[in-house]
Steps between C-alpha positions, in 0.01 A plus 500: 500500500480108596393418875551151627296374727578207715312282696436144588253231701154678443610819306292725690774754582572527142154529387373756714849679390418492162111606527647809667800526211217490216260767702765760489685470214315287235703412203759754574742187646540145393405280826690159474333206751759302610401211713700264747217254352207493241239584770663832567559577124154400432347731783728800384400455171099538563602801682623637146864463474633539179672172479596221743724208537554292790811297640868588625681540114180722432578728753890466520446621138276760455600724775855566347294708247250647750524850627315487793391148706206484776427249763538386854799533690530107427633547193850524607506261732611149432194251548245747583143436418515133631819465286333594199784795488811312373815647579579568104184726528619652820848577359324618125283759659744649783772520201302575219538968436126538493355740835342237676209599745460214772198513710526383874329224484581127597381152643931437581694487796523872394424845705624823359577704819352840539216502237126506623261251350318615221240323326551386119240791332717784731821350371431471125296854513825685640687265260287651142460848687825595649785261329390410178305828355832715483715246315172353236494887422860537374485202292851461587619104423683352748431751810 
């Protein structure tokens, strides 16, 4: 099973995502790093992502072949994360058939109406525990 996951500016989202990713299921997935920049690739990369690449053809590419793609909410939206989030990465992710999993996170002009606040560690815990252990335990490719 190949997870994406996306991130850009500082790549802490995607790093503490992927720390998480590696505690619960090791080497049973492939964990592709894909960075709006080299920073963020870099910084999900020490957090042990099995490879990384960086930049909007890196991303528009590798997610057609990805089964499921993590990240913030940002990552469909046109110029999010400072405008780091090119519309051709907007469109590739929203189009692309892999589950995507967005977490409710963002720095836009953005507020997603009737969910509660919940801190980064909550979100990517309920992420692994409730979403994610169910479909890494059929194995299933594109879920």
């Amino acid at each position: 099973m190949r997870i994406c996951v996306i991130d850009g500016q500082g790549g802490g989202i995607g790093s503490a995502i992927i720390k998480q990713l590696k505690g619960a299921f090791g080497e049973s997935v492939e964990i592709i790093a894909l960075g709006t920049n080299a920073i963020a690739t870099t910084q999900m990369l020490k957090a042990r992502a099995n490879r990384g690449a960086s930049g909007e053809s890196a991303i528009v590419r590798t997610v057609i072949d990805s089964d499921i793609i993590i990240g913030p909410i940002g990552i469909v939206l046109a110029h999010a994360m400072m405008g780091e989030v090119t519309p051709r990465i907007a469109e590739a992710v929203a189009s692309c058939r892999a589950k995507k999993f967005l977490l409710p996170l963002t720095q836009e002009n953005v507020e997603i109406v009737g969910l509660v606040p919940t801190p980064l560690p909550h979100l990517v815990e309920t992420l692994i525990n409730e979403r994610l252990g169910k479909l890494i335990e059929k194995g299933g490719s594109h879920v």
